[in-house]
Backbone as CSV, one residue per row, in Angstrom:
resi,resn,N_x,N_y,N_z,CA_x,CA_y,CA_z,C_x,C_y,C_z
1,UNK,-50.744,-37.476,150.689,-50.639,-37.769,152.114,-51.339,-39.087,152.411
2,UNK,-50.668,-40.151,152.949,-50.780,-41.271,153.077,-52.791,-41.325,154.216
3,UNK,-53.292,-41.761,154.011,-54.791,-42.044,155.226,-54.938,-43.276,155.786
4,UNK,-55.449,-43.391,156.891,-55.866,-44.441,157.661,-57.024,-44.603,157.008
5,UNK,-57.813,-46.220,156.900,-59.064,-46.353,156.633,-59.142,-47.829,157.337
6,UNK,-60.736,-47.748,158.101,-61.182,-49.070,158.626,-61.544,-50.235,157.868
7,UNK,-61.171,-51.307,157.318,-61.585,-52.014,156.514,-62.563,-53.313,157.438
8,UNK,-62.662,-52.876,158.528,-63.688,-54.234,159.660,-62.918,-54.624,159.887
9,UNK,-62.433,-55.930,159.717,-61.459,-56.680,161.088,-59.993,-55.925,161.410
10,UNK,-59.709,-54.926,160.801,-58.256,-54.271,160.220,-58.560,-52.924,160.107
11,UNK,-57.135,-52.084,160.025,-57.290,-50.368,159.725,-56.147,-50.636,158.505
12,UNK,-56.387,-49.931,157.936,-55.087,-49.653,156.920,-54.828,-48.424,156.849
13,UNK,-53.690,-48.872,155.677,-53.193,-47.037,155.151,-53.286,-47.127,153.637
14,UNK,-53.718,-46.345,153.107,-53.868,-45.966,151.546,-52.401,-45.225,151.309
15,UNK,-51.890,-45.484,150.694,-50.858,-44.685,149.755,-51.148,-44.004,148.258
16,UNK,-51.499,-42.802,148.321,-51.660,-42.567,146.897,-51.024,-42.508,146.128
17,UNK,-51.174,-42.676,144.886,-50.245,-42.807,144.050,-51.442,-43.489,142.880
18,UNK,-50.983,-43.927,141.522,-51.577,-44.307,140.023,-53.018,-45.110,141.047
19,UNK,-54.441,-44.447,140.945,-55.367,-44.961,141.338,-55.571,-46.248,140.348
20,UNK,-55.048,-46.621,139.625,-55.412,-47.692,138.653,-54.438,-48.978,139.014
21,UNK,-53.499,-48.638,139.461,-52.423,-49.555,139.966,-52.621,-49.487,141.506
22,UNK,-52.523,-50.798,141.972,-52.582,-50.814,143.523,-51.337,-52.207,143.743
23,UNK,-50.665,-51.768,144.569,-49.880,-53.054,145.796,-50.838,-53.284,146.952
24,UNK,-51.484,-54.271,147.216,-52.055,-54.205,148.351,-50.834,-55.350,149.472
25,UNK,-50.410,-54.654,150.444,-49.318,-55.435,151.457,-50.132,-56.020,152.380
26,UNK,-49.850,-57.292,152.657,-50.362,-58.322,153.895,-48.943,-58.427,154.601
27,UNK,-49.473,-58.275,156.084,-48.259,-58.630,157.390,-48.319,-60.510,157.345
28,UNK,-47.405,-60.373,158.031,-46.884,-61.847,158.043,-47.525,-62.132,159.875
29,UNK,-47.435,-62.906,160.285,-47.990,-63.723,161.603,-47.181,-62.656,162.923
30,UNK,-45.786,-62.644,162.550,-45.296,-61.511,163.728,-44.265,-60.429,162.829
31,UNK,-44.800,-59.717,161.809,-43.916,-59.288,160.957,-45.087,-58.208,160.646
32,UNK,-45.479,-57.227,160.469,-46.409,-56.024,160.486,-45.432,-55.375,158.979
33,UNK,-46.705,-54.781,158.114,-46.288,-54.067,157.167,-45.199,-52.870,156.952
34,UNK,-45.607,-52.719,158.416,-44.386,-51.205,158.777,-42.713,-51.597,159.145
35,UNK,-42.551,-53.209,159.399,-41.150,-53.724,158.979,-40.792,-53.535,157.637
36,UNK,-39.061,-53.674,157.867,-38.294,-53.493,156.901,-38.486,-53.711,155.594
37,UNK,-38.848,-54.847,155.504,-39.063,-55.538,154.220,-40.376,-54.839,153.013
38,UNK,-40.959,-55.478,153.981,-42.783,-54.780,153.626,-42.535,-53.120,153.127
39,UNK,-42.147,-52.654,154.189,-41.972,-51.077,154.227,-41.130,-51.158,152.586
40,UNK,-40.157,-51.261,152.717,-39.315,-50.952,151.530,-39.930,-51.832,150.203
41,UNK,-40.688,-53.038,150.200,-41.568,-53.627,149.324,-42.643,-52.223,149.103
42,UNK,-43.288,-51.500,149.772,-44.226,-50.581,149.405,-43.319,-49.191,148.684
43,UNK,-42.733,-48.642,149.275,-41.451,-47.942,148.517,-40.845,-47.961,147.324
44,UNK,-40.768,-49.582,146.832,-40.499,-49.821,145.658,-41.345,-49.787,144.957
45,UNK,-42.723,-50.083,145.250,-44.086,-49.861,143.807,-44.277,-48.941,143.589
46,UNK,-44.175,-48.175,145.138,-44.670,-46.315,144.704,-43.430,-45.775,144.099
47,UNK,-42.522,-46.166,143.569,-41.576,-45.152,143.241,-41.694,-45.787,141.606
48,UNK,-42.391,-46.853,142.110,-42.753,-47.211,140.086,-44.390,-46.619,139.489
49,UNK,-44.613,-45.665,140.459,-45.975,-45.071,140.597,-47.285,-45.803,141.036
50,UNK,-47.452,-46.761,141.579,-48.496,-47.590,142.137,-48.679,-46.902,143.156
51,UNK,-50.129,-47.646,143.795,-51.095,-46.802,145.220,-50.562,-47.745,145.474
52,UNK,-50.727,-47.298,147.050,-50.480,-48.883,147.917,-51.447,-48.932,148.953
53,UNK,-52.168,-50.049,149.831,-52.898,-50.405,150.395,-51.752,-51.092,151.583
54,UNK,-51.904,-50.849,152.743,-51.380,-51.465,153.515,-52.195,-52.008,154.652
55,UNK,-52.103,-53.303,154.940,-53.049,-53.716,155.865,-52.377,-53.916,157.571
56,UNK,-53.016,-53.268,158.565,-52.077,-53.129,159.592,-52.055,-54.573,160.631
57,UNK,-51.752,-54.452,161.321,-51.752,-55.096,162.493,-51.126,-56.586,161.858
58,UNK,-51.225,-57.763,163.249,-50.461,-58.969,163.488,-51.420,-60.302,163.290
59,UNK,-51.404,-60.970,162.387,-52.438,-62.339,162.784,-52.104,-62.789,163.934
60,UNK,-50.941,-62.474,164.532,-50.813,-63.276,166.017,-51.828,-62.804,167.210
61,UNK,-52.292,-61.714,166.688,-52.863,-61.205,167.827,-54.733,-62.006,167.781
62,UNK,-54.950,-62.439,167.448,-55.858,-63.259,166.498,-56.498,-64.692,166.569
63,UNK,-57.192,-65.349,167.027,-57.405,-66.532,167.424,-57.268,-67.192,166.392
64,UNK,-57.867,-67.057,165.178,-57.733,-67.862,163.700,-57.104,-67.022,163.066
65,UNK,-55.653,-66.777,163.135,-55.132,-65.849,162.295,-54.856,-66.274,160.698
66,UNK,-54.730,-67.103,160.311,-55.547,-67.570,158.522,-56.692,-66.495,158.254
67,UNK,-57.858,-66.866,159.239,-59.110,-66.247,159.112,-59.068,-64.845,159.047
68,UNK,-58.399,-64.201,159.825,-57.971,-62.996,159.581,-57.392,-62.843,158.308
69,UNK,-56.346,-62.965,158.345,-55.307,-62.638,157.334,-56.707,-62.742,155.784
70,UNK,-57.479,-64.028,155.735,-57.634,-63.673,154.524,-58.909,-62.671,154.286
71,UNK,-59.703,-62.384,155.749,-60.842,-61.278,155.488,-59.903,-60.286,155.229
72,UNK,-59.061,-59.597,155.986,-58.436,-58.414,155.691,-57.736,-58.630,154.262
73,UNK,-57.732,-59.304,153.604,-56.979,-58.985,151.912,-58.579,-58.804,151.288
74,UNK,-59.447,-60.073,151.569,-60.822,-59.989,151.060,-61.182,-58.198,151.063
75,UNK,-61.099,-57.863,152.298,-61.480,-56.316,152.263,-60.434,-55.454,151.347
76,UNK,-59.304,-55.530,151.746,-58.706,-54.969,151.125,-58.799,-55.187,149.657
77,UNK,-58.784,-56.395,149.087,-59.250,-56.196,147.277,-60.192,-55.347,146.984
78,UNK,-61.552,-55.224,147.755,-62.694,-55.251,147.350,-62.616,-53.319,147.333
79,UNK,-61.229,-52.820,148.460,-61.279,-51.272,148.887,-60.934,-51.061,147.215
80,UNK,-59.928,-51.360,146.541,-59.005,-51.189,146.057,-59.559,-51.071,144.467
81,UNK,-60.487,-52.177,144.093,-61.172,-52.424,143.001,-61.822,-51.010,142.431
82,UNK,-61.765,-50.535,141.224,-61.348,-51.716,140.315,-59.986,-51.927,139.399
83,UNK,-58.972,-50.804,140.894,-57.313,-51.268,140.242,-56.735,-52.641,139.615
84,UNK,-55.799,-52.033,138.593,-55.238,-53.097,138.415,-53.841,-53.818,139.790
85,UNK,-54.321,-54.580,140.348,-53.906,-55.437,141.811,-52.640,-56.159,141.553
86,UNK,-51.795,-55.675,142.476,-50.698,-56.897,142.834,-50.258,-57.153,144.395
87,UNK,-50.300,-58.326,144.659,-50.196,-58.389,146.059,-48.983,-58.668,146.600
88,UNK,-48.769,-58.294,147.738,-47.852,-58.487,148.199,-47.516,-59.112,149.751
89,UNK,-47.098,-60.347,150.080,-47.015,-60.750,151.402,-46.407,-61.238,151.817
90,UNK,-46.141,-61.281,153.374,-45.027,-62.078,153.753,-45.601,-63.178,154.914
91,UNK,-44.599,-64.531,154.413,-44.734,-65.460,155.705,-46.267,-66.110,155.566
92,UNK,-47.349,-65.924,157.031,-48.232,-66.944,156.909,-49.327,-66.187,155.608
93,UNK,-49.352,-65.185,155.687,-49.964,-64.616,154.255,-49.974,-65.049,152.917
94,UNK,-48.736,-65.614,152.682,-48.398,-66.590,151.368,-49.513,-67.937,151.588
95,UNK,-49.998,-67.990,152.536,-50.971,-69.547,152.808,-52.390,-68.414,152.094
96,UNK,-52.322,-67.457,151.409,-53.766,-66.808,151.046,-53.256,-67.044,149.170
97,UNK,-52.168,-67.963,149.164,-51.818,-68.109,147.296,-52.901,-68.371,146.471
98,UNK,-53.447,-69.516,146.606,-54.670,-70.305,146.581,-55.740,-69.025,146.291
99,UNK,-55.891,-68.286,147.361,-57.272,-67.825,147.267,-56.857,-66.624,146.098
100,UNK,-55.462,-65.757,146.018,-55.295,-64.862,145.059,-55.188,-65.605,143.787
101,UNK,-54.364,-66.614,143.422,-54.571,-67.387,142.126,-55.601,-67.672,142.016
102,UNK,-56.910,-68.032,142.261,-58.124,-68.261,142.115,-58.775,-66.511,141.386
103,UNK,-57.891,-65.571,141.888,-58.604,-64.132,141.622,-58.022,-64.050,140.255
104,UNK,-56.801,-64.553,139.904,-56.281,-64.645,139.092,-55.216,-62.498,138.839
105,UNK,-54.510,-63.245,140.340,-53.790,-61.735,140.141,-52.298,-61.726,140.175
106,UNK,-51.351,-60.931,140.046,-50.185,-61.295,139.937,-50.048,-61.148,142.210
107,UNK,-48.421,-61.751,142.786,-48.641,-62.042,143.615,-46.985,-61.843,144.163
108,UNK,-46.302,-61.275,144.711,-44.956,-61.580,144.932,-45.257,-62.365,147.045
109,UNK,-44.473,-63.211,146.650,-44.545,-64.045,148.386,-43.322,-64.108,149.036
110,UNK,-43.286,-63.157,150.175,-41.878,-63.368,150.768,-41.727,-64.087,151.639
111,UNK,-41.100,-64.954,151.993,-40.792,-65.893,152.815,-41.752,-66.907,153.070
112,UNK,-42.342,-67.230,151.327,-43.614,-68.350,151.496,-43.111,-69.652,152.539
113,UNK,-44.166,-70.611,153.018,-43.655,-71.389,153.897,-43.301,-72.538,153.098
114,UNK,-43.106,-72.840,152.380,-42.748,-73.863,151.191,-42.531,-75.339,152.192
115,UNK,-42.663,-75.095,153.413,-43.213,-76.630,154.178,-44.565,-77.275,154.425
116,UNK,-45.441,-75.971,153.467,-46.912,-76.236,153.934,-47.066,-77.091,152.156
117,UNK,-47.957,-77.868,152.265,-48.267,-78.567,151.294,-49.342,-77.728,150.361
118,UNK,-50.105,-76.813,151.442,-51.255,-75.962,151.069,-50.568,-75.086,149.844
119,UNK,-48.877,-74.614,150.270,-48.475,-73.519,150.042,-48.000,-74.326,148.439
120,UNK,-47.459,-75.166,148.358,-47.104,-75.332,147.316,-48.031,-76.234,146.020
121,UNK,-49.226,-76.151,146.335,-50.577,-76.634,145.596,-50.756,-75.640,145.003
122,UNK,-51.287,-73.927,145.698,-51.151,-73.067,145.195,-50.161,-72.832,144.241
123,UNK,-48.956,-72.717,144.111,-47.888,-72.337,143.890,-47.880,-73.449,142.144
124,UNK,-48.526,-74.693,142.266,-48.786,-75.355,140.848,-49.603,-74.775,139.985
125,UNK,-50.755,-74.152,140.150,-51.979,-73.759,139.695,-51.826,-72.333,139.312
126,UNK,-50.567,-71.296,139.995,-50.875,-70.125,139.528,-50.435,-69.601,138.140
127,UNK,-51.356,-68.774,137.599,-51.112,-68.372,135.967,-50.343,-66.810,136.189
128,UNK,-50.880,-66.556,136.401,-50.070,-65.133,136.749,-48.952,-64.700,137.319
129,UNK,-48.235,-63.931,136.846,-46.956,-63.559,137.350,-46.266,-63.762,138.801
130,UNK,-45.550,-65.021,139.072,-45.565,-64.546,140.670,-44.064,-64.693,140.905
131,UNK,-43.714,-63.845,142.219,-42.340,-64.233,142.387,-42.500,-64.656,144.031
132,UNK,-41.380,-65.737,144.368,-41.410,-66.010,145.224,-39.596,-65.956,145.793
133,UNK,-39.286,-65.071,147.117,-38.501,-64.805,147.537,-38.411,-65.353,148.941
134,UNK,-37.162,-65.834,148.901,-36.220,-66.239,150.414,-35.464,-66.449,150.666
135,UNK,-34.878,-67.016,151.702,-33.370,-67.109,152.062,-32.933,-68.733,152.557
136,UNK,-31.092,-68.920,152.360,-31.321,-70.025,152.124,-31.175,-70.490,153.927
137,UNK,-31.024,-69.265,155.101,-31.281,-69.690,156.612,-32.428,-69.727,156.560
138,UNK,-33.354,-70.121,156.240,-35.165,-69.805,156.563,-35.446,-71.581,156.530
139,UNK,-35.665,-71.689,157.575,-36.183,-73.325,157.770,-37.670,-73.464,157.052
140,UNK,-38.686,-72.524,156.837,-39.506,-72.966,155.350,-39.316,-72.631,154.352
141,UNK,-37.993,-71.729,154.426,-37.781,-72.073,152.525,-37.044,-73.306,151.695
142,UNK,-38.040,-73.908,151.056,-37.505,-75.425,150.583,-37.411,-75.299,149.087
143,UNK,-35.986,-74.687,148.169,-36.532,-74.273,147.132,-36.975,-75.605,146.173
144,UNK,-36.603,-77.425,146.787,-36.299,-78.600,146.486,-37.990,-78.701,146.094
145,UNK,-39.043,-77.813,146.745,-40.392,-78.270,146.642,-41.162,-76.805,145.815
146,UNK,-40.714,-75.866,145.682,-41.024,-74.944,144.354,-41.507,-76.144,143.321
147,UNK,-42.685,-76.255,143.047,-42.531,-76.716,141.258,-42.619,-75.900,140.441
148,UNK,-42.359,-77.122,139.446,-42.107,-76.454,137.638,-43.302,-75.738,137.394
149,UNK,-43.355,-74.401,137.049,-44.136,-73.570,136.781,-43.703,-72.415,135.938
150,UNK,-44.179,-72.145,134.946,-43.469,-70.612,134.335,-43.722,-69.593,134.761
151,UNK,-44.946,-69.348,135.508,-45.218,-68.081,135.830,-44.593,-67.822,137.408
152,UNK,-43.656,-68.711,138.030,-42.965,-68.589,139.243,-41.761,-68.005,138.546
153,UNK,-41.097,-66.959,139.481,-39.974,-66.362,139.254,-39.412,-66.468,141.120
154,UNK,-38.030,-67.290,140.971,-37.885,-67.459,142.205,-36.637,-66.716,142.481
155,UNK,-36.407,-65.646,143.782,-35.324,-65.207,144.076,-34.351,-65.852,145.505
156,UNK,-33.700,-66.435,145.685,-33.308,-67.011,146.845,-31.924,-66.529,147.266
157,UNK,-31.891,-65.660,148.716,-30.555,-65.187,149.074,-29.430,-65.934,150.177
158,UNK,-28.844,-66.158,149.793,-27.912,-67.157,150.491,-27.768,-66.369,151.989
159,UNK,-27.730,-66.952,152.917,-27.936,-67.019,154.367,-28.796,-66.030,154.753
160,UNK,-29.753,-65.608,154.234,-30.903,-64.600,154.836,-32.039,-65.892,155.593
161,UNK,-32.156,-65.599,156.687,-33.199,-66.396,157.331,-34.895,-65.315,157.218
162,UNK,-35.725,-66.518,158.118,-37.234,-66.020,157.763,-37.184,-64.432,158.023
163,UNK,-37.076,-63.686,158.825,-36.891,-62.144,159.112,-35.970,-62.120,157.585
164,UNK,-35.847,-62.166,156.839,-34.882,-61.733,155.530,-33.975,-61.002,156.471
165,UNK,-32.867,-61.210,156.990,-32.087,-60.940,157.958,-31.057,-61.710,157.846
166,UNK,-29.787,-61.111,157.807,-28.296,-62.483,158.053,-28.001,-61.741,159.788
167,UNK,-28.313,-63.264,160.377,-28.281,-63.128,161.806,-26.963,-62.563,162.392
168,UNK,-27.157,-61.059,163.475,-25.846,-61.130,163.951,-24.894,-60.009,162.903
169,UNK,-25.816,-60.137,161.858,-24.624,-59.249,160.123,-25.545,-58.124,160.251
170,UNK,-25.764,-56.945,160.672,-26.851,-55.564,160.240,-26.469,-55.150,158.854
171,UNK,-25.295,-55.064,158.627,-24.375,-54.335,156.944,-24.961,-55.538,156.584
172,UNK,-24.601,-56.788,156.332,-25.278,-57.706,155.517,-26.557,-58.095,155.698
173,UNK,-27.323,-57.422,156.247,-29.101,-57.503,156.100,-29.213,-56.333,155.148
174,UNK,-28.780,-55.623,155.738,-29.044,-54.108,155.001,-28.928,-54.760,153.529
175,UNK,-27.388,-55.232,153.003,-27.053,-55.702,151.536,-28.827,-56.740,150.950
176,UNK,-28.884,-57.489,151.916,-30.202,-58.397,151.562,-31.017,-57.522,151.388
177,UNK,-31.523,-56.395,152.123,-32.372,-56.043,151.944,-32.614,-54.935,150.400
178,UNK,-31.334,-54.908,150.116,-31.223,-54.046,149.026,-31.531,-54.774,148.114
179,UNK,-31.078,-56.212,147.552,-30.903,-57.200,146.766,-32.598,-57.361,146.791
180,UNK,-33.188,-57.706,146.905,-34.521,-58.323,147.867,-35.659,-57.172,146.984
181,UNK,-35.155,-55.877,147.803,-36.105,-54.303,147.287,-35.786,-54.341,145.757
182,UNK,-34.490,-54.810,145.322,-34.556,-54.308,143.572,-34.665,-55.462,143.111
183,UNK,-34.755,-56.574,143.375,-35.847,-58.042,142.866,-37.106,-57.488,143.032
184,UNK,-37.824,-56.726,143.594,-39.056,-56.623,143.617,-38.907,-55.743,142.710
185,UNK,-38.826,-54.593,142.842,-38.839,-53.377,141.963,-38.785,-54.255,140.833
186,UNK,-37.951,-54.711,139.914,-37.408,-55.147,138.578,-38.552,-56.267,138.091
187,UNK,-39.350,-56.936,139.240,-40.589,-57.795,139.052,-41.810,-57.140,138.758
188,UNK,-41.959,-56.187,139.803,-43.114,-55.205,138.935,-42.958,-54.320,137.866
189,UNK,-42.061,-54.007,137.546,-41.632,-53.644,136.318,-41.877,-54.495,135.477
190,UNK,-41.693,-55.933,135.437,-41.961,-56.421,134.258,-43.587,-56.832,134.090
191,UNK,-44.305,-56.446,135.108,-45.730,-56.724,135.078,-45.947,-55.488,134.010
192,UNK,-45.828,-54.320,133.860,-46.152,-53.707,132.865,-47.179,-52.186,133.418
């Protein structure tokens, strides 16, 4: 049975499941863990037996929402430890690359902003497994500024914008969203 827990700036939800394996999920700026994506991103680890950590609420709501976003993962690693960690985030959360490659953990980023310069510095430096997913309607997905890296695995869906959404199409979001959930699934799988 899934629990609420206070982590200080944030509440989460624990998902149980392999205490040694954890997904910990970060919300995106107006995109909350309990959307589509996220939701079915947590769905897919636990059905590969991972715990999951979900961190609630909106950086929008937030004066320095960076600042947020990265105490609440800070907490959240620290709940989670001493699982073996993979993170998971969407949107301005991908601007926390940097600080997880520095942890040296694997990392999947959905709808990184690949217009931030921050975002793709990170994105040179990381050693660990990462995948980075988006669409080709998403005005920050630039796959022209991805660099050469081996440990990037990039998935990109033709007309899914930032919401991973084909605007106006529900049957063809739904299809994205299927495509999207078993790119992830098939990525943590190969983490091991």
């Amino acid at each position: 049975m899934p629990e609420r827990i206070n982590l200080g700036p944030c509440a989460a939800i624990r998902h149980h499941g392999d205490p040694g394996r954890c997904a910990v999920l970060l919300p995106g700026m107006v995109y909350p863990t309990r959307a589509p994506v996220l939701w079915f991103a947590r769905e897919a680890v636990m059905a590969l037996g991972y715990s999951a950590l979900e961190v609630l609420g909106e950086p929008v709501e937030h004066e320095d929402q960076v600042g947020w976003e990265r105490e609440c993962a800070e907490r959240a690693l620290a709940e989670v430890a001493p699982a073996r960690v993979v993170v998971i985030g969407k949107s301005l959360a991908c601007l926390l690359a940097g600080q997880i490659a520095d942890r040296d953990l694997p990392a999947a980023w959905l709808t990184p902003p690949l217009t931030e310069s921050a975002m793709v510095e990170a994105l040179r430096r990381v050693r660990r497994p990462t995948l980075l997913l988006g669409g080709t309607a998403d005005s920050m997905w630039r796959a022209d500024a991805i660099p050469e890296n081996p440990a990037l695995r990039v998935v990109e869906v033709p007309g899914v914008d930032h919401a991973l959404q084909v605007a106006g199409d529900p049957g063809a979001s739904l299809d994205a969203l299927g495509r999207m959930t078993g790119a992830l699934s098939d990525w943590v799988q190969r983490l091991g």
